[in-house]
LOGUKE-855872 format. One record per residue (C-alpha): x negated, y negated, z negated. Coordinates in steps of 0.02 Angstrom, whole numbers, plus 32768, in hexadecimal, padded with zeros to 4 digits. Example, Ala and Ser with C-alpha at 12.3 -4.5 7.8 and 13.67 -1.06 7.14 Angstrom:
<recs>
7D9980E17E7A;7D5480357E9B;
</recs>
This chain:
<recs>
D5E56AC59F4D;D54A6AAD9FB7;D4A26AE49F94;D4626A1A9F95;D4EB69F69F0A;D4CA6A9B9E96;D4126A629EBA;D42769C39E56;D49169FA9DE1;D45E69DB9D16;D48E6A469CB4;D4516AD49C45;D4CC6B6E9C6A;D54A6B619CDF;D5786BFC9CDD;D5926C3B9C37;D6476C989C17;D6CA6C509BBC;D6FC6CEB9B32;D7A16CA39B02;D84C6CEF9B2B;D8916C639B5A;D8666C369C0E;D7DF6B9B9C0E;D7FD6AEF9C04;D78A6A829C73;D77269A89C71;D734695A9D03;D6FD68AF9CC3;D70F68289D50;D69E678D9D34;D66767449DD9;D6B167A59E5C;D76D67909E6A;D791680C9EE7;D7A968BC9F16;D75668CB9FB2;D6A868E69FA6;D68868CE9EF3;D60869499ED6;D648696A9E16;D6EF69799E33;D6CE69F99EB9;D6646A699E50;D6ED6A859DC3;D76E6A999E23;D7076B289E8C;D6E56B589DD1;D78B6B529D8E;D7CC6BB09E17;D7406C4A9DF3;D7826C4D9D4F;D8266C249D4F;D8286B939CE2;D89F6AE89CD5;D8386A5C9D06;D86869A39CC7;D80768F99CE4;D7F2685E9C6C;D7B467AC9C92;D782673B9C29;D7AC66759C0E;D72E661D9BAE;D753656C9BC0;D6CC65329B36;D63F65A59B83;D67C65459C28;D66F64B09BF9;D5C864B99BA9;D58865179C52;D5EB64549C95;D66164C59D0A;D6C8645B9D72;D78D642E9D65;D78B646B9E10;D73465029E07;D79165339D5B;D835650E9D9A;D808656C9E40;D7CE66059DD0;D88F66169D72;D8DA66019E17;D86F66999E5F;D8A8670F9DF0;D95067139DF7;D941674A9EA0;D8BF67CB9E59;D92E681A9DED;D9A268369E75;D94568859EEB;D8DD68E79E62;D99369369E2C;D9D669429ED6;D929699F9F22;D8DD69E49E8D;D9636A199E2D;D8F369B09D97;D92D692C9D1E;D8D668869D03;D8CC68449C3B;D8A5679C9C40;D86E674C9B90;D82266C29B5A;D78266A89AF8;D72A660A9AD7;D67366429AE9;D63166E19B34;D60467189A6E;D6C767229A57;D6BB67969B08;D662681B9A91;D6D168289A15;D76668239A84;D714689A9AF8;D6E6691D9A66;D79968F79A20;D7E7692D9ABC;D79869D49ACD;D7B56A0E9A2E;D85569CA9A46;D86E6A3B9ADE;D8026ABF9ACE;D7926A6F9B56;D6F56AD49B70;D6946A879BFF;D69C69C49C47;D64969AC9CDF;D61568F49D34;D5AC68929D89;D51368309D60;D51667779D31;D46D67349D36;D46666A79CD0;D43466939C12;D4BD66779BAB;D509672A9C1A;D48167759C0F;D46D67769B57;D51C679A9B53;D515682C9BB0;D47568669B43;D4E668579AA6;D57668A09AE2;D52769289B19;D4D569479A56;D574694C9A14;D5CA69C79A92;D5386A3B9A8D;D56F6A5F99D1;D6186A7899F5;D5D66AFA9A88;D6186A939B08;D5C16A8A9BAB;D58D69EF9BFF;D56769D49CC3;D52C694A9D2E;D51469349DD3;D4D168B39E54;D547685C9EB3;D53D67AA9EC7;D4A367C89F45;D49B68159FF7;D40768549FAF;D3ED68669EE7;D35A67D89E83;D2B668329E83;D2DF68B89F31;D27068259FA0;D1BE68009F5F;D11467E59F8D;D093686A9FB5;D05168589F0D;D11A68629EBB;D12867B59E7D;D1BB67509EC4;D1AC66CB9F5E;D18966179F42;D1C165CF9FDB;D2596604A04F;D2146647A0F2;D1B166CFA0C7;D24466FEA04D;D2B666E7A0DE;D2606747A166;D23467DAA0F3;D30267CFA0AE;D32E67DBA162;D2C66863A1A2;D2E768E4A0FF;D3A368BAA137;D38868DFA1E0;D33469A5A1A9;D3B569C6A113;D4616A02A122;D4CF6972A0D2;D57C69B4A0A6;D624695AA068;D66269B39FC9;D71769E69FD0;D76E69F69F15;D7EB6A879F32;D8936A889ED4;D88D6B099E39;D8EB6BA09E20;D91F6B959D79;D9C36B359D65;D9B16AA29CE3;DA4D6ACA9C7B;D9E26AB59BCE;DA106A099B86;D979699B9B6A;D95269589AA3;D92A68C99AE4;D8F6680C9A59;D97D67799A4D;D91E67179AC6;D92C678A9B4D;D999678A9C01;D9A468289C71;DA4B68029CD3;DA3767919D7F;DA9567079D2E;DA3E670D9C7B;D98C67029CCE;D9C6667E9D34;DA15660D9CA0;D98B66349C40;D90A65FC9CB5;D96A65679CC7;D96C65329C01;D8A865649BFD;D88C64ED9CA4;D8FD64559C65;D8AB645F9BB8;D802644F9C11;D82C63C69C73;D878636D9BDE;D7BC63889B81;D76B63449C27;D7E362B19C3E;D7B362699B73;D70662779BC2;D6A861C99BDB;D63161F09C4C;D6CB62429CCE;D74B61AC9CCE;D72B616F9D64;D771621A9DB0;D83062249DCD;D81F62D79D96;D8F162FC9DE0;D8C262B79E8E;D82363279E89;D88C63C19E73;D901639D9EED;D86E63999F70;D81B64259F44;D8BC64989F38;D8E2645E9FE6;D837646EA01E;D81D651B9FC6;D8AD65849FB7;D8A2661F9F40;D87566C69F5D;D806674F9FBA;D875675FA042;D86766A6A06E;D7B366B4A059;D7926744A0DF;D80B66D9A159;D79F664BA155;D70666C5A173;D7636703A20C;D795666EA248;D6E56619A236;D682669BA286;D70866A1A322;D71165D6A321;D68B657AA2CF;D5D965EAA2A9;D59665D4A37A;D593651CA355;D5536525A298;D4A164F6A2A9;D4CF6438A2F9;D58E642AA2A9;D55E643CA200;D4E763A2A1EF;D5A26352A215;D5FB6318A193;D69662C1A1D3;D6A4638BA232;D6EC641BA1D2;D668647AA224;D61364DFA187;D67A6591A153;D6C5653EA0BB;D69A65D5A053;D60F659B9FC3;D6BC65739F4C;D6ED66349F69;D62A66739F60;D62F662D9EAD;D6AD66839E5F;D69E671A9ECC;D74F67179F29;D6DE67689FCE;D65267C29FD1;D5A0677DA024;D578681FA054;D6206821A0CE;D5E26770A103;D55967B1A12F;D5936851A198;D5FE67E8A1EF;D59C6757A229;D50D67F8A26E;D5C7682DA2B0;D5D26794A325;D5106784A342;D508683AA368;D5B9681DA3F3;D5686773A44D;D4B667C1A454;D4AD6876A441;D41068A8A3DA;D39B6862A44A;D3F067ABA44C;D3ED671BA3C3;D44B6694A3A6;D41065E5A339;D4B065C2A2FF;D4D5665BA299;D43C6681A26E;D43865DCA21E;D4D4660BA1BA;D48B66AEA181;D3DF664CA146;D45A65F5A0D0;D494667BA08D;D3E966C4A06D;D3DD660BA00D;D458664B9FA7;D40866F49F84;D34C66999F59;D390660C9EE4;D3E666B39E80;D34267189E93;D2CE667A9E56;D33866789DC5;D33067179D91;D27367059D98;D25666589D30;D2F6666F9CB1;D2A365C99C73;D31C65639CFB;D3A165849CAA;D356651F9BFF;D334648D9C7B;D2A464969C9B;D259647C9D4E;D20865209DBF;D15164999DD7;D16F646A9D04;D0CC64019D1D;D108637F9DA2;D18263799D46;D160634E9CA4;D0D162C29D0D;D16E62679D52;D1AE61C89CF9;D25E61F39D04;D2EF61809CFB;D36F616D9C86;D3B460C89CCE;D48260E09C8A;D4B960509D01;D46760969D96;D48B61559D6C;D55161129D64;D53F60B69E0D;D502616B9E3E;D58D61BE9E0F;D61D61539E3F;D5DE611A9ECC;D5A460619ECE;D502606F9F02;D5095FFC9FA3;D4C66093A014;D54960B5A06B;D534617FA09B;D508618D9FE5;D5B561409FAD;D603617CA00D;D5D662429FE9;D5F9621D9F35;D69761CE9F42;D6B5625D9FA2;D67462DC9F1F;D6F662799EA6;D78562949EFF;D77D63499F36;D6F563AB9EDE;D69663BD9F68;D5F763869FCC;D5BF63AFA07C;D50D6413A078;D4AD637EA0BB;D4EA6305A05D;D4C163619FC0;D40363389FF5;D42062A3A021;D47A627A9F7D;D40762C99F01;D35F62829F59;D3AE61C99F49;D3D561F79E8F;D31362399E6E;D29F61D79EE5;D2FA61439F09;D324612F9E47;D2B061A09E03;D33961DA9D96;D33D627C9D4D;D35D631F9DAE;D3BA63629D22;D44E62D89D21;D46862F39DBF;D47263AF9DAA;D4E663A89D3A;D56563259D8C;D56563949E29;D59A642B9DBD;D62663CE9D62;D67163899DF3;D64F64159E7E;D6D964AE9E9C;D64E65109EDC;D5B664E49E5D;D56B65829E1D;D4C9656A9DAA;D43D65C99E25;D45C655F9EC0;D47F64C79E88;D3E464B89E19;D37B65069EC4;D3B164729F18;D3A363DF9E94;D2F264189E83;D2D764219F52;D30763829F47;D2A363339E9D;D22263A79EEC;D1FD63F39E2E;D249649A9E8B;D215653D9EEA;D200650D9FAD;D20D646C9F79;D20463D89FEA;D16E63789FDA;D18562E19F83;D15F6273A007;D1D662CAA075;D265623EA038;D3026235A091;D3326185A0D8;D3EA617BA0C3;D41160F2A142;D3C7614EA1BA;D41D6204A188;D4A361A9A195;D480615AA242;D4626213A279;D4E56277A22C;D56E61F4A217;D54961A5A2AC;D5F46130A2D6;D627612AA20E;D6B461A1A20E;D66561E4A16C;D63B6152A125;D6CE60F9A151;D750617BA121;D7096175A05F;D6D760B8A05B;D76B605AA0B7;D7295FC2A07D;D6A25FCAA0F5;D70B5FFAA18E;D6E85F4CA1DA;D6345F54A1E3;D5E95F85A27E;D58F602FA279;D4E55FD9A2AC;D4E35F6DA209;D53B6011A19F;D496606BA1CB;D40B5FE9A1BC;D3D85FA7A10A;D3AF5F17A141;D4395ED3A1AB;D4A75F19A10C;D4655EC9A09A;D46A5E26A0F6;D5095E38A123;D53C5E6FA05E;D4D85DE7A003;D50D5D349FEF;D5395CD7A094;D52A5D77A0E5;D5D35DB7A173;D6095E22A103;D5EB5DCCA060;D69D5DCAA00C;D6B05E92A01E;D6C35EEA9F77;D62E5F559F90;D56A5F389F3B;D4D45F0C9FA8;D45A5FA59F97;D4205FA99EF2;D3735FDB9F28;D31F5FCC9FC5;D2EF6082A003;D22E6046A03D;D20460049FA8;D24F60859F46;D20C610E9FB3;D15C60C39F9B;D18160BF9EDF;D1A5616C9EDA;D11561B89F42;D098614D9EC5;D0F861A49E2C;D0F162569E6F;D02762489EA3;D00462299DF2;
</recs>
């Protein structure tokens, strides 16, 4: 292990000696971080197991209720039970270690089915890494009471960051309000330490002891993969009875997203190869684009930690480093790398106001000034996409039908939804997350509340995006538009992007008035002024 990763490390005694006669038995508990490579936990027991000579086995968890409170997409879920199949696998095949899959509804069952399973099996240390959130936080807390009584150690480490919540602060220790400064003191503290990949190292013991493992359980290939499959089509059943989704053809979702995001770490480092040999020298203009396939297409295997954003980051300095030596720069991948820094701030601002996570907003008193909407018609029109702004219909027709939105058009989305209808943050928060294969809590509230400007580095809330004319720069001839709103493929681009000339066009007597798609259902001026009068209250 490297000195950063034993550096952040929680844990009490890692060393202490196991006095049994019996060799060891160690758990590595996977959560988010479904890999081998580079996952700082994993890499630590199996260095450990190895010193000792102890069998190592693995367990993940599927907690469809705790999901579905957290509003976890189909998407994501169903991505998530095809990942670890493929897990399994290559943990057995490289590791010599068995995955136990099991399922628990909420992460309270995790306790007792974690303490169950090392008594069970005579397990005497589990070692994982840290979830940030509330609800795993708290579990983590408990759990850790209740092993400490049976004398059972419990580790954490920091992995989801390049950099771990609370390692970049102020002079004074207290945690960055706004990006840039964050940023430029992230990137210099990266450019003096010595950032290392973990490798996990297969263990010496052979696992010949049969696992006690509970009813619910899987540990062959096949039985993780059925399994995964009952626990995904059960979820989508419980989403489908669910008013508020039925405009979603949930099937025709899944189709696009397994073609769009096929399973597994190995995929995931192939489309980090081939994006920083192909696409990262043209990021910084490309990915504004979205009719282009120009972004990595690696936020849905960020989320549920399939690669690591530490090897993102090596390789993108990899490329930077080959075009421009260490004298030379480059916009376009430095540009990248700033988004993954995003990444790391929206984790470390949580970790700093825990409050987010109870909904409430970073600036709580702008907030709570704001006359929020609750409008149920309009919040619908939102959602499905019949707002009459074309870009905006467009995106969430688009969200519908694959799980995912381009970067941009998240912005553009969630500042229609808040300043254009004044409507609540907080819906729109949690529609993204239910639909989105790569929502994770930290970054998608960072940017609803960028956007609502209630947030950190917020933008200032008469900084309102116009989405005519987003669309007239980014979508400039309508492929985007057009591709998710065929109805509109006969208007000319000029009206597409003009409010005014659309809604002419749209309303009665208008060119275009026997199309089956609204007029605008609120015209962005007046609604921008609307909003700028609300927020200087």
């Amino acid at each position: 292990m490297s000195k950063t990763a034993s550096a952040t490390a929680n844990h009490t005694d890692s060393n202490a000696k196991n006095t049994s006669v019996n060799p060891p038995h160690y758990l590595m508990w996977f959560r988010r971080d479904l890999r081998i490579h580079d996952n700082t936990a994993l890499a630590a027991l199996c260095e450990r197991a190895n010193a000792d000579n102890a069998q190592l086995s693995a367990v993940f968890f599927l907690t469809p209720a705790q999901w579905q409170a957290h509003d976890m997409s189909l998407a994501q879920v169903d991505h998530i039970s095809r990942t670890l199949p493929l897990l399994a696998q290559h943990l057995q095949e490289q590791l010599n270690v068995t995955l136990i899959v099991q399922v628990c509804l909420s992460f309270s069952d995790c306790i007792d089915a974690l303490t169950t399973l090392c008594k069970d099996n005579a397990i005497s240390c589990i070692m994982t890494n840290h979830e940030y959130e509330g609800n795993e936080i708290n579990r983590d807390e408990q759990l850790n009471e209740r092993l400490t009584k049976d004398d059972i150690e419990f580790v954490r480490w920091h992995d989801q960051c390049i950099l771990p919540p609370q390692s970049i602060t102020t002079n004074d220790d207290s945690m960055y309000q706004v990006f840039t400064p964050f940023y430029k003191k992230w990137r210099q503290t990266l450019d003096v330490s010595d950032l290392q990949l973990h490798t996990a190292a297969g263990v010496n013991e052979k696992q010949n002891d049969e696992l006690t493992l509970a009813k619910n359980s899987a540990s062959s290939v096949k039985e993780i993969e059925n399994l995964g499959r009952a626990v995904m089509n059960d979820y989508q059943k419980t989403l489908q009875s669910t008013e508020a989704l039925q405009h979603v053809n949930m099937e025709a979702q899944l189709t696009q997203a397994r073609d769009a995001y096929p399973a597994g770490e190995a995929t995931a480092c192939q489309r980090l190869e081939e994006f920083a040999a192909e696409d990262i020298n043209d990021y910084d203009v490309s990915r504004d684009m979205p009719s282009l396939q120009a972004t990595s297409q690696l936020s849905a295997y960020l989320t549920i930690g399939a690669i690591s954003p530490r090897l993102c980051y090596v390789q993108a300095s990899k490329v930077q480093e080959k075009l421009h030596g260490n004298d030379g720069d480059n916009d376009d991948i430095n540009r990248w790398i700033s988004e993954l820094a995003w990444r790391d701030f929206y984790r470390h601002v949580l970790v700093d106001k825990p409050a987010l996570i109870r909904h409430q907003a970073y600036k709580d008193e702008t907030d709570k000034q704001i006359n929020w909407s609750y409008h149920e018609e309009s919040f619908k029109a939102w959602c499905v996409g019949k707002t009459g702004v074309p870009l905006v219909d467009a995106a969430m027709r688009c969200l519908n039908a694959t799980g995912f939105m381009h970067n941009r058009l998240r912005m553009v989305t969630a500042m229609f939804l808040t300043k254009d209808l004044l409507i609540d943050w907080r819906l729109g928060e949690r529609y993204f997350m239910q639909q989105l294969i790569d929502g994770d809590f930290a970054s998608n509230n960072g940017g609803w509340q960028w956007s609502a400007s209630t947030g950190t580095d917020s933008a200032p809330y008469f900084r309102i995006m116009n989405p005519f004319s987003q669309a007239k720069t980014h979508d400039t001839d309508g492929t985007f538009i057009k591709t998710w709103l065929p109805e509109l493929k006969s208007i000319p681009t000029n009206v597409l992007h003009s409010e005014d000339k659309l809604r002419k066009a749209l309303g009665k007597g208008g060119q275009f008035a026997d199309l089956d798609y609204p007029v605008p259902m609120v015209e962005h001026k007046k609604a921008r002024q609307l909003a700028i009068a609300e927020f200087k209250k």
